[in-house]
N, C-alpha and C positions, 0 to 999 in steps of 0.2 A: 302684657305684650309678649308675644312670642317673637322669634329672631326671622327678619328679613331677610334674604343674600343682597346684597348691594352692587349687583350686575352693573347697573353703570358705571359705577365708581372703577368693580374689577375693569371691568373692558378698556375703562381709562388707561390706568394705570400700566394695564399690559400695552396698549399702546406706547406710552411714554417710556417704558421700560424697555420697548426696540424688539415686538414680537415679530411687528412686519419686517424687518427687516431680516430678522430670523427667517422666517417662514422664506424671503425673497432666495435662502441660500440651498432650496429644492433638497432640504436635507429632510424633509418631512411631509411624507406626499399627501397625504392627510391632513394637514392642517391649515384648511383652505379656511375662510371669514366665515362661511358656514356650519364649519363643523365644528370652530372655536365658537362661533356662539350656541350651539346646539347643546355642545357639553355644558356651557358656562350654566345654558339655564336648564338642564340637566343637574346639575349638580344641585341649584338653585333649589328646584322645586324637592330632591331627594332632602337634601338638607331641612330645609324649610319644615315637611310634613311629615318626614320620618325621626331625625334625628334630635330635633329640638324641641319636641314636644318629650321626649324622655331625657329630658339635661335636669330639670328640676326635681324629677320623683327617683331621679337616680342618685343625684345630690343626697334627698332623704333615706332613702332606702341601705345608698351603700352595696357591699358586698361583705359576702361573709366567707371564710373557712367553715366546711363540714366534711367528719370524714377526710381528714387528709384533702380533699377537692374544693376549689374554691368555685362559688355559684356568685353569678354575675346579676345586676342589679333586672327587675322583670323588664322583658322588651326588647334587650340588647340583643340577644342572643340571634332572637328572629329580625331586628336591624342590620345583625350583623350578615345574616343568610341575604336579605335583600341589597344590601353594599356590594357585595361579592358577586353574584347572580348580575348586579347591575353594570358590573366592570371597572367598577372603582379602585381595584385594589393594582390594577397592572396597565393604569393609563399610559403611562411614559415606557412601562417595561419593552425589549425586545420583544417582537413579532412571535422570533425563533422557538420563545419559551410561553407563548400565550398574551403578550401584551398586546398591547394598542399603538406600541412607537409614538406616541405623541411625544412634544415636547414637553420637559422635568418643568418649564413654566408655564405649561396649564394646567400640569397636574398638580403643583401647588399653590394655584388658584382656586381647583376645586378643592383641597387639605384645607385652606383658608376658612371655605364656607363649614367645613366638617368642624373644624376646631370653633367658630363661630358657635355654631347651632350646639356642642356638644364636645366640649374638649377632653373629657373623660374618657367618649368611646373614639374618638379619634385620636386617642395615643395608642390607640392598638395597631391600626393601618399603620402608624407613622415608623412604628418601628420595625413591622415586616420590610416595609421599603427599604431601610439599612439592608437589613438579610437579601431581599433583592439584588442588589445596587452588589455586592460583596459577590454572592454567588455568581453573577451575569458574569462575572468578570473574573475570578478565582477560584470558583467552583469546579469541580472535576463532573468528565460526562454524568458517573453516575449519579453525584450529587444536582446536577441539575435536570437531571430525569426524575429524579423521585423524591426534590424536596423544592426546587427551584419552580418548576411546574404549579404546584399545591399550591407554592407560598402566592405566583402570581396569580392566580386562578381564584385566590383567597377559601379556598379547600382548607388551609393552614396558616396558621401565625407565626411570626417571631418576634424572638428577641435579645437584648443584648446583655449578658453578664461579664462585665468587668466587676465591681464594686465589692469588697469585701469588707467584713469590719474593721480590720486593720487597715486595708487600703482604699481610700477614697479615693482623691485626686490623684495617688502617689501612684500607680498602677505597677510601679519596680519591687510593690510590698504583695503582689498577689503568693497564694500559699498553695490553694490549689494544685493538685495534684492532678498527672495524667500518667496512668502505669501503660506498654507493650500491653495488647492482649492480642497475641496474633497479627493478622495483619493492620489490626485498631486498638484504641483505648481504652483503660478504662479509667474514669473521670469521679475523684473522691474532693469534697470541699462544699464551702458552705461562699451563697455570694446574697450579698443584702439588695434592696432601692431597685427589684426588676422589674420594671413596671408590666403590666399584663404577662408575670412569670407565668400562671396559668388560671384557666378558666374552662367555661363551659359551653364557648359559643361554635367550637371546632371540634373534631377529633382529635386534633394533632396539631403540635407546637414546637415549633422549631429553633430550639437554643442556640445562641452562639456564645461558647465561652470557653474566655483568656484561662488557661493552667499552665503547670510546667511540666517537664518531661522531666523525670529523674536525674539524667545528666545536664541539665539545664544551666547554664552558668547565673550568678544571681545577676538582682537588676533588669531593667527593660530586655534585653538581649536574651534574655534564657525563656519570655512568655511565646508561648503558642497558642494557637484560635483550636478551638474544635464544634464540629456538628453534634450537639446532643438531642437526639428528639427525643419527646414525652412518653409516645409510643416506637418501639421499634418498629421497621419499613423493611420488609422482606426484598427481594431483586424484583421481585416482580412487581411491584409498590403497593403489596397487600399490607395493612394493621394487624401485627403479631400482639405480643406483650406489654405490658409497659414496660418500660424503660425503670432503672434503680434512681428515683429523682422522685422529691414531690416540694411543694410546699411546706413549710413550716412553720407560717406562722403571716398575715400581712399587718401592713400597719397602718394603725391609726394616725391620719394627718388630719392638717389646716385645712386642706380642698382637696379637688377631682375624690370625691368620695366609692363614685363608680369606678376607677380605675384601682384595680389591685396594685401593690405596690408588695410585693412580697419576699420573703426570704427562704430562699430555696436550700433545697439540701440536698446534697450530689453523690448517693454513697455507692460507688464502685459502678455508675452509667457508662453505657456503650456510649462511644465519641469517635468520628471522623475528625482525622487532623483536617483543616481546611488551609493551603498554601504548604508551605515550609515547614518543619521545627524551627523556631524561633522568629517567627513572622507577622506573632500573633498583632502585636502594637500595629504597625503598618498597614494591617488587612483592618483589626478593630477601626482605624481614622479613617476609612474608608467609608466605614459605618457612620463613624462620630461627624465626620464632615455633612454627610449626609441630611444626617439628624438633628445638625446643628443649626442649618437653613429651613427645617422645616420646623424646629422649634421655634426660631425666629419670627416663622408665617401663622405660628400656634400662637405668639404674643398681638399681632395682627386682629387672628379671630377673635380671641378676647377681648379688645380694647374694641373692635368694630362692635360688637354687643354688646359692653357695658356703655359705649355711647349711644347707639339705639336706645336702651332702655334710659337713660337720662333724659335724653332728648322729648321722649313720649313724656316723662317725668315734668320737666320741664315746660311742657306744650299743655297739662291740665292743670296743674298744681296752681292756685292762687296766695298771693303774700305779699303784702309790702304795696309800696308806689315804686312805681316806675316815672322818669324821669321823659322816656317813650312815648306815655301811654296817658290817659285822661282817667283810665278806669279808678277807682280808689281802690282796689283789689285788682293786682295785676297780676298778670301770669308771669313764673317766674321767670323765665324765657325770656321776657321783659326785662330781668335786673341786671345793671350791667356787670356786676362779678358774676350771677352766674351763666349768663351770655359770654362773660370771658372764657369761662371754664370748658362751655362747651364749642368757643374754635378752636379752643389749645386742644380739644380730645379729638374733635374734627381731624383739626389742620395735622397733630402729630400721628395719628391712626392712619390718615391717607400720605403723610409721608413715608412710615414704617415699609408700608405697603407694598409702595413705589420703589424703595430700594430693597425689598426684597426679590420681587419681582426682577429687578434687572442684577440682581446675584444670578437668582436662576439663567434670565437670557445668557447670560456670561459663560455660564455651567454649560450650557447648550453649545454656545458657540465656540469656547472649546474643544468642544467634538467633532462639529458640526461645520464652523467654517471652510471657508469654500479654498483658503492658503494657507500656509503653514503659520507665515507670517502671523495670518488675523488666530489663530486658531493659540499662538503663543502669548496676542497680545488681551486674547480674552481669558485667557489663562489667568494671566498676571490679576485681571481684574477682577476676576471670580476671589483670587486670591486672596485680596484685599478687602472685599467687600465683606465676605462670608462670619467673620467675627463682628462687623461693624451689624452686620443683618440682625445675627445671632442676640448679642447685647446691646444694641440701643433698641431693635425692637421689643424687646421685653424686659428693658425698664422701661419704656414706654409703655408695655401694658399695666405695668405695674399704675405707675401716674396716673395712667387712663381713667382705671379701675378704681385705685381711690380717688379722683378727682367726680366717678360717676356716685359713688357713696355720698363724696361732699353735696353733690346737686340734689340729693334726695334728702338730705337732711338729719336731722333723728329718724327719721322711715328706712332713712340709707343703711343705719346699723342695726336695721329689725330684719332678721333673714327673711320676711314674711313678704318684702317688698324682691327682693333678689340682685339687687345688688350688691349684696355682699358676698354673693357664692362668687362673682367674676372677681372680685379683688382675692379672697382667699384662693379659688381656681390659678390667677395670672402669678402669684408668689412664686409657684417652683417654677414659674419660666426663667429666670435669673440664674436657677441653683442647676437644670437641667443642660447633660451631654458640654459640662464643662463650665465651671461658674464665671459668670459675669467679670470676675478678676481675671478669669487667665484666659477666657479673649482677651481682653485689653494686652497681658502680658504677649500673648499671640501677636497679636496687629503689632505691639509695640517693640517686638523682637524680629520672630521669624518672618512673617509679614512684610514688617516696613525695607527688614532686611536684603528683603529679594530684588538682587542685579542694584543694590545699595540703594535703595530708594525708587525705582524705576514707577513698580505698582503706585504708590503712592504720587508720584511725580505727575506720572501718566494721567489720575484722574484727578488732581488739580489742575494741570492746563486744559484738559477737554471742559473742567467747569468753568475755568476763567476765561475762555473763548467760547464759549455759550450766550447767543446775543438774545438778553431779555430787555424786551420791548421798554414796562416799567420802571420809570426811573428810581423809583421809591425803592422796587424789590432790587433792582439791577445796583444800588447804592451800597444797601446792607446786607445782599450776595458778595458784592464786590471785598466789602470790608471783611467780612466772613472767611470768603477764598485766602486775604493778605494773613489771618489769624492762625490757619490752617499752613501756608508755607510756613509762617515763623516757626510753629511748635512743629512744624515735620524735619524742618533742618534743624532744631534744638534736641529733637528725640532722634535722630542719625548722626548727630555729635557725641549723643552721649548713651548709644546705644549699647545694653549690657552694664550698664550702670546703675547701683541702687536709685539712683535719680532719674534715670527712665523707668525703671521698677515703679519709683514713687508717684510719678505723674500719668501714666499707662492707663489706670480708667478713665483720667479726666480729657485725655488726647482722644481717646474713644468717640466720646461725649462729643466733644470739639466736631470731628470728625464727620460723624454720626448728624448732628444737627445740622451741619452746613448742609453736609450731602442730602438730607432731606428735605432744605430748603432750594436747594439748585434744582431737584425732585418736582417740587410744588410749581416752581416758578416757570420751568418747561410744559407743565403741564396746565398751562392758564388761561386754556382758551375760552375760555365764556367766563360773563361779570361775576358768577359764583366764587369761580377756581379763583379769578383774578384778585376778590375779594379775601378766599381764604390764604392765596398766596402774599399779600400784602400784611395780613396781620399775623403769620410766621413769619416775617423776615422783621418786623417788628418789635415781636415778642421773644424772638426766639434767636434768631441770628443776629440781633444787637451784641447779646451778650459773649459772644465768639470773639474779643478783645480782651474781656476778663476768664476766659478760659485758658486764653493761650498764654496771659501772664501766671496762672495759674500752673500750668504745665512747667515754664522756666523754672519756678519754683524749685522742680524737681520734688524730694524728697526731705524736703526741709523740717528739723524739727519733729520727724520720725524715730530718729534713730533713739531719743530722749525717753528715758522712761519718766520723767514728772510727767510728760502729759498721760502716760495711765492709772498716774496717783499714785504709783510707788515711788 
């Protein structure tokens, strides 16, 4: 079985997620019921018959380095011309520079089905859009004349170089050098993990990357961003030279086999400082935040496809009695574990979704509100949500993913059947644009911290005045919401505390599930929804009383090293 887009479900969801009301705020003249559905099945059908029929051969095939040049797995390349051509790459970008002004929550609806159908080749798009999203807004004329243009246009690529061997997480360890050369730079250093560093499906690729200036003071404070392209861009936006930059080597991982993951080598490249000296961190979150909600919607596409494929899994495979059924060979789909397994992949894939989706609305309507007031108070909500997005939806994929292996069986762990490429593929979404820990430390610091709890305040009485019909769901919502205050006034008690340290994924979690069952439960309008929204609050928002004891917890019994056996 190849991958479906699941338009209805999207459609839902951007409803419940508050597009109409978006759209009501005449900030997007364009995005009338027509033309939202036009793209959706737009996207739909591009997805469906371009991009997912090469997820599997690109899986196998891989890429390789030759030549200094890295060659992209067959297909992509000419995928990638038809993406581009079709306007995918500058849905949401300004008008001014070749987009389409849509709203950032339809265009990652259609990243959704892209990362669905093919999440390998849609980490390429994913990360020009940082580059985008940075340039619109901190770019200088010339640089948005002659790189900003290309990027939208998907003429050209980008992407984002912080990571160096020494510096992972810690980005105050970058080594990287940027020398004076006149009125620009020049750019010496080695940076690892750049996902589509380069390839063969563009002429031209457009770097962004953290160095320092010589008198750089150490620490976060001394990094600055620069423009490195692959080829040099004359003024008049003619292809000179290459550029002093190539690949060196990419690596071999777990998944996304098609996406080069490479380490680059920087030895004395032309670079455009981009903002300030010393602005680089500030300008990079720019990017990161960006990145970080659509990785969130990349957890999404995957778990929406390794449920697909379970589900068909499930709907032919016969085994066992069912308690259901009369047949003496029932379909597993019949059994009620693995009936269980596929509401939980259902019901948490279409929650993920749904708070994704209403990050983005947030994201919009901070820009886009119609007062200052609403334009602050979506602010705040973007702000809160966007780590919850980031990390519960991809360890949700992760779940998903293996919960779709479990449904297949021993067939599950034969790559031959294809569920196992989504479970190795949804792995780096946990580790990707910031791991999994330090959202939670995000949410559970800066986050919670903002106007001392407000954000957080703010979207638990909007869920606790939210009137669900079901008394069943509207019970263990309710119970869920009292879970969620406790551990948010126990982590603003003890905020900056190794014990909010130590409880900080698990608040996530807390968080993350309620919110995704408030999610479901708003969105319950027919016996389906009402169905899957009853056996999440069930299964899932019961246990939102043992989290939050959990959370009080703190940090207990951490600080010990017997528990690591020394």
């Amino acid at each position: 079985m190849t991958y479906r887009a699941p338009l209805t479900d999207i459609a839902h969801a951007l409803k419940v997620a508050g597009l109409d009301e978006l759209v009501e705020t005449g900030a997007f003249d364009g995005a009338d019921s027509e033309t939202v559905t036009a793209v959706l099945e737009a996207a739909g059908q591009f997805t469906e018959g371009v991009l997912a029929p090469l997820n599997r051969s690109g899986d196998q095939e891989g890429v390789r380095l030759e030549n200094g040049k890295v060659r992209s797995a067959a297909g992509f390349a000419a995928a990638w011309k038809q993406y581009a051509e079709g306007g995918w790459t500058g849905l949401a970008a300004d008008p001014a520079f070749g987009g389409q002004g849509l709203p950032k929550v339809l265009s990652l609806a259609a990243f959704e089905m892209a990362h669905a159908a093919n999440m390998s080749f849609a980490l390429c798009p994913l990360l020009g859009e940082g580059a985008i999203h940075l340039l619109s807004l901190h770019g200088t004329n010339r640089q948005q004349d002659l790189y900003l243009k290309n990027l939208v246009s998907g003429a050209w690529t980008g992407t984002m170089n912080l990571t160096e061997p020494q510096a992972g997480s810690d980005l105050a360890l970058v080594r990287c050098k940027a020398e004076p050369h006149g009125a620009n730079y020049r750019i010496t250093g080695q940076k690892i993990f750049i996902t589509w560093g380069d390839h063969d499906m563009t002429d031209n690729i457009v770097h962004l990357v953290l160095a320092r200036l010589p008198d750089a003071p150490p620490g976060v404070k001394g990094i600055s961003l620069f423009l490195v392209p692959k080829v040099l861009v004359g003024d008049d936006g003619k292809l000179g030279a290459a550029n002093a930059l190539r690949p060196l080597s990419i690596e071999k991982k777990l998944g996304i086999h098609a996406s080069p993951t490479c380490v680059m080598g920087y030895e004395g490249a032309y670079g455009e400082i981009v903002g300030k000296p010393g602005d680089g961190l500030p300008l990079m979150f720019l990017m990161m935040n960006s990145a970080r909600l659509n990785v969130g919607m990349e957890g999404v596409g995957v778990a929406e496809a390794a449920t697909q494929k379970a589900l068909q899994y499930a709907r032919e495979r016969r085994q066992g009695r069912s308690p259901w059924s009369k047949d003496q060979t029932a379909l597993i789909v019949d059994l009620p574990d693995v009936r269980r397994m596929l509401a939980l992949m259902t019901a948490k894939t279409q929650a993920a979704r749904a708070i994704c989706y209403a990050t983005a609305v947030a994201s919009d309507m901070a820009n886009h509100a119609e007062s200052e007031h609403a334009r602050e108070a979506a602010k705040l909500r973007e702000d809160i949500l966007v780590p919850i997005a980031k990390a519960w939806s991809t360890d949700v994929a992760v779940e998903v993913a293996s919960l779709g292996v479990q449904v297949h069986g021993g067939a599950g762990f034969i790559e031959e059947t294809g569920a196992a490429q989504f479970y190795r593929d949804a792995r780096i979404t946990p580790i990707y644009e910031g791991t999994n820990g330090i959202q939670a430390m995000d949410l559970a610091g800066r986050k919670l911290g903002l106007e001392n709890g407000k954000a957080a305040r703010d979207l638990l009485i909007e869920m606790r005045s939210t009137q669900i019909a079901d008394k069943t769901i509207a019970a263990h919502l309710s119970d869920a919401i009292a879970a969620c205050e406790r551990a948010t006034d126990w982590m603003l008690a003890n905020r900056g505390t190794p014990d909010a340290l130590g409880a900080a994924t698990t608040y996530l979690k807390l968080m993350g599930d309620t919110v995704g069952g408030w999610m479901l439960a708003k969105g319950a309008d027919d016996a389906a929804r009402l169905g899957l929204a009853r056996f999440y609050a069930s299964q899932v928002l019961t246990l939102a009383g043992g989290l939050a004891d959990t959370v009080e917890s703190g940090s207990a019994g951490l600080e010990n090293a017997a528990i690591l056996g020394a």
